[in-house]
N, C-alpha and C positions, 0 to 999 in steps of 0.2 A: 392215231399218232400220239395223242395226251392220255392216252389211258396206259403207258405205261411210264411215263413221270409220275415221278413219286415225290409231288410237291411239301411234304414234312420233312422229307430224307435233304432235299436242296437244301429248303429254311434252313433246318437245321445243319449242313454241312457250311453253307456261302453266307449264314444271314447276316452274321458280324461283317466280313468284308465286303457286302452288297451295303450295310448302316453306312459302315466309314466312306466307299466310297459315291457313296448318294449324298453322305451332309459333307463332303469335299468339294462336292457338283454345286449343290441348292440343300435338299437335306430336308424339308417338312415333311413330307409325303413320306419318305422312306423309312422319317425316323417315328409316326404314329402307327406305320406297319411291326419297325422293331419291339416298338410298346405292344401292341398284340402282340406279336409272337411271345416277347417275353410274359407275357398275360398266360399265355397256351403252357408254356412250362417248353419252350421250342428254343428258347433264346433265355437269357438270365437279363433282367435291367438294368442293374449295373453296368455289366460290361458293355450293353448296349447306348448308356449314358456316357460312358468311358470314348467308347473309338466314334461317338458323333462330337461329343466334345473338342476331342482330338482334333479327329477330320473339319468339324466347323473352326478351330482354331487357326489348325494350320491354311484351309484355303483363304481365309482372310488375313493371314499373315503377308502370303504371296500376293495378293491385291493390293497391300496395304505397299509393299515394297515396289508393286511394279509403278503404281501412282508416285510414289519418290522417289523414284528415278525416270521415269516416263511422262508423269502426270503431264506437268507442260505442254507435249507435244502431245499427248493422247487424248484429255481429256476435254479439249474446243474442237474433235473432231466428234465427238460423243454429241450431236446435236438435239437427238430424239432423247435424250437425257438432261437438257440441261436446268429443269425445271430441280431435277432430284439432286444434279451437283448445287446448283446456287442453297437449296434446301439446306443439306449436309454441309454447305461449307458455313452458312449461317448458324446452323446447329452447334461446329466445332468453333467459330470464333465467342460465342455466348455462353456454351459450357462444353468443354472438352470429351472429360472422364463421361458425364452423361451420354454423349454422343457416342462412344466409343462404345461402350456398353450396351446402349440400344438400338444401334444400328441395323443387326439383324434381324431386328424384332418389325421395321419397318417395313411394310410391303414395298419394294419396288428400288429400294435402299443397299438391300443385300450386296449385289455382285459392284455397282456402283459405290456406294459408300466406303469401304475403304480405301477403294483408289483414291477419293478427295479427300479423307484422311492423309493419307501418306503424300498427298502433292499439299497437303497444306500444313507440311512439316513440323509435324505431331514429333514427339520424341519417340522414337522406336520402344524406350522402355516401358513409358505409358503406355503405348496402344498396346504390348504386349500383355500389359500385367490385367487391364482392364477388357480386352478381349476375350484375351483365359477368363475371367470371370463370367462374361457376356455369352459364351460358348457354353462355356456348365449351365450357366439358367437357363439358356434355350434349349437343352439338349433335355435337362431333368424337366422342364415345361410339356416337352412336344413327345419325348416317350412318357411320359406320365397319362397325358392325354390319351394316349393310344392305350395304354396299358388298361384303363378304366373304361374307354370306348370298346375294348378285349371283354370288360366285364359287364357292361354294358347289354351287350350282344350275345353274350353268356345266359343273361338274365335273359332275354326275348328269346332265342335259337333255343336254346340248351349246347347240348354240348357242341364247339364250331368245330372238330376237326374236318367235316365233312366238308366243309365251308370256307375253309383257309382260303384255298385259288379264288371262287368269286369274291370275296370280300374284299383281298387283294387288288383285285383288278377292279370292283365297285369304289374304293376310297383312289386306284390313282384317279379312274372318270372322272370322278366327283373333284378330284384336282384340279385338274385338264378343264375341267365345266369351268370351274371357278375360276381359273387364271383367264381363260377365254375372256370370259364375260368382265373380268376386270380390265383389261386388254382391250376389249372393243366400247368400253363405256368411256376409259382412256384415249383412244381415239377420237370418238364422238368429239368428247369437249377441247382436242384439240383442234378438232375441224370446224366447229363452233367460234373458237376464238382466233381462226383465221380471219 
């Protein structure tokens, strides 16, 4: 059945709108693949910093706005979170602009973090201007990484074309591994401090 996908032909047809809408979703994972590819000559990195940018900006745009008009009633019902809201809302009453900017850079902060921006009534033009920022440095960070992890693997493999699909599929595992285990170590010490 897989020996007639032609996993260059996809990359290269979908890879930009599989970037933009994987750092829409969450967005690491997709965006050190885009760095590969654009490493392989499959993808260009720019454009691939461009529409993760983009897409990391605008999905925390939408977070940020649903937390300001929702927060209230959304976010005391977030209880397996409320360690990361008190966190972030600490973070933005001590320093705003920092908070806003590194938000996504926090493990476990992402998808939470500007909901309690926007419910602790941040000025829409702050978070926007310093977000756009926040967005470009994690975008040029994590396809940078990939890009160099491209060369990397270049230097050990030789040349990866052969290699695109598992390597793919080796870095989401290695995701999936990772989140797990950050997940159930999380756990643990909350069942600890019950």
């Amino acid at each position: 059945m897989f020996e007639h996908i032609d996993f260059n032909h996809l990359l290269a047809t979908y890879g930009y709108l599989a970037v933009f809408i994987g750092c829409l979703l969450e967005g690491e994972t997709i965006l050190l693949l885009g760095g590969m590819a654009a490493h392989q000559h499959v993808l260009k990195l720019l454009p691939v910093i461009g529409y993760a940018s983009l897409a990391g900006m605008l999905g925390d745009q939408l977070l940020f706005w649903i937390g300001r008009y929702f927060g209230a009633r959304l976010l005391p019902r977030l209880h397996k979170q409320q360690a990361v809201i008190d966190r972030v809302t600490q973070m933005i009453n001590q320093h705003p602009a920092v908070s806003i900017f590194s938000v996504r850079f926090l493990y476990g902060m992402r998808l939470v973090g500007p909901m309690v921006i926007g419910a602790c009534k941040v000025s829409p033009l702050k978070f926007t201007c310093f977000n756009a920022l926040g967005a470009a440095a994690w975008a040029t960070l994590f396809a940078s990484a990939g890009y160099w992890a491209g060369e990397f693997l270049e230097g050990m493999l030789g040349d990866l074309k052969p290699y695109r699909l598992p390597i793919a599929l080796g870095v989401i595992a290695l995701m999936v591994v990772f989140a797990l285990a950050r997940h159930l170590r999380a756990r643990n010490k909350a069942v600890k401090s019950l």
